[in-house]
PAKOLTI-725038 format. One record per residue (C-alpha): residue in one letter; x, y, z. Coordinates in steps of 0.02 Angstrom, whole numbers, plus 32768, in hexadecimal, padded with zeros to 4 digits. Layout:
N
aXYZ/...
END
This chain:
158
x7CE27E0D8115/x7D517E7180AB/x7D227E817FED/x7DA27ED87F75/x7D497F4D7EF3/x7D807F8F7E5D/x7DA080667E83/x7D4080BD7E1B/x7DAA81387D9D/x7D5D81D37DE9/x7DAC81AC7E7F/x7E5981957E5B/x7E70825A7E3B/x7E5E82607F09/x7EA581B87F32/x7F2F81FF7EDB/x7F5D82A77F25/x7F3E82607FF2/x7FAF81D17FB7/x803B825A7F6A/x801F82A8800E/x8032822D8073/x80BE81CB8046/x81318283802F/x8112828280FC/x815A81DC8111/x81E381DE809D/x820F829180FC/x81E3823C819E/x825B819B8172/x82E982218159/x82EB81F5808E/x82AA829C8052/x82BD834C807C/x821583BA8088/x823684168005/x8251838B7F79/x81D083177FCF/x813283487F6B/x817C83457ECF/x81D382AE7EEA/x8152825F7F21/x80C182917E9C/x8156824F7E1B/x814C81A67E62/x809F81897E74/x808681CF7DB4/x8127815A7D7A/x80D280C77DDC/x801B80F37D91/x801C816B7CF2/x7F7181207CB7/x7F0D81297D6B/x7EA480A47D92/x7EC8805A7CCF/x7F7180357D00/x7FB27F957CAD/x7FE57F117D27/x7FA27F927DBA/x7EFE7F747E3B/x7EC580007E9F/x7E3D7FB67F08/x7DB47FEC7F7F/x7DB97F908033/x7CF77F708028/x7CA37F1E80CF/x7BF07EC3808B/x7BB57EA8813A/x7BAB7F5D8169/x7B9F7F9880B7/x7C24801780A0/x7CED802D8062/x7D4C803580F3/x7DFB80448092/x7E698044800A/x7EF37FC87FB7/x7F647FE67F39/x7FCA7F3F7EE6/x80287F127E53/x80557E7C7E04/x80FD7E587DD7/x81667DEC7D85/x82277DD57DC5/x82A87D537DB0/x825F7D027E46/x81937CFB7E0C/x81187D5A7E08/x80D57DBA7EA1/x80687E2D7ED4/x80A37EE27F1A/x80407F427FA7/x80617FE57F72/x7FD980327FD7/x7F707FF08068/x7F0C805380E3/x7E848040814E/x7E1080DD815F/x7E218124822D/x7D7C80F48261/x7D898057822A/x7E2E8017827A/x7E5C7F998312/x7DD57F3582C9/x7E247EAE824D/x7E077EFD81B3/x7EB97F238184/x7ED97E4F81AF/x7E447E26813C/x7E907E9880B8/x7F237E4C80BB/x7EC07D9680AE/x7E767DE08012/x7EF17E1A7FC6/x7F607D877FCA/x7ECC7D2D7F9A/x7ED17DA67EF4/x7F787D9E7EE2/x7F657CC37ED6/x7ED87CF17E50/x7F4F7D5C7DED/x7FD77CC37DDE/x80337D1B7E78/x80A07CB17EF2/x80CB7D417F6C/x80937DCF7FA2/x81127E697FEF/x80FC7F0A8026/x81817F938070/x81537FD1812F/x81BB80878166/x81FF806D8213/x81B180E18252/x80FD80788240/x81167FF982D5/x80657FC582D3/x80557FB28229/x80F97F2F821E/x80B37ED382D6/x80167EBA8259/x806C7E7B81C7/x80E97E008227/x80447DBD828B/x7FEA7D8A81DD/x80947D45818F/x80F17DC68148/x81B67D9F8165/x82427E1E814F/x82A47E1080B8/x830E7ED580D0/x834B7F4F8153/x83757FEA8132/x83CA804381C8/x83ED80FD81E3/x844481428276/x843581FD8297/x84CB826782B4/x84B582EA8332/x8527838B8307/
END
């Protein structure tokens, strides 16, 4: 069973820089960014969305902890916000460490999270999937998730 734990402050400094990393490769790989502006876009982001670290107001960056086995076996990152439609929680950041996937963590981290979200007067919780992640949208529209956007690109060969 999944437990979400608080992340320690020391680790945000490397949470941080794979996460930079990380999401400059998809936004290049979605066709949004150029490799050359990726990195710095993307560090601007992630220090807009959390200039105080783990101290952020409003922000939860939480360890995927498994108390069977005893260990962290991945990462979420949510918000809570407020709109004029409720309040919801955001999935900013979910992943599942390599060794540890194909074996229902990611659908209990989901569970726990929207059970987190209900805790923290949310009535929703959304995330944003790049196309380019098929397994990762199969997993979300198993456990509930619907599809509120499309964005479409089509490629011009010239």
């Amino acid at each position: 069973m999944i437990e979400l734990k608080e992340m320690p402050p020391e680790r945000f400094p490397a949470y941080r820089d794979r996460l930079v990393l990380e999401y400059a490769r998809d936004k290049v790989r979605a066709g949004a960014w150029s490799p050359e502006e990726a990195p710095r876009r993307s560090a601007a982001d992630v220090g807009g969305l959390l200039p105080d670290g783990t101290e952020t107001e409003g922000h939860y960056l939480l360890l995927l902890w498994d108390d069977l086995a005893g260990q962290e076996v991945g990462v979420v990152w949510i918000a809570i916000l407020d709109s004029g439609v409720g309040r919801s929680a955001w999935i900013y950041d979910i992943e599942v460490y390599e060794g540890f996937r194909r074996k229902g963590y990611a659908t209990q981290a989901l569970r726990a999270v929207e059970d987190r979200a209900t805790k923290l007067g949310g009535d929703r919780v959304g995330l944003q999937v790049f196309g380019h992640n098929p397994g990762a949208r199969a997993l979300y529209e198993k456990v509930g998730y619907e599809i509120t956007s499309v964005n479409m690109v089509k490629r011009l060969g010239r």
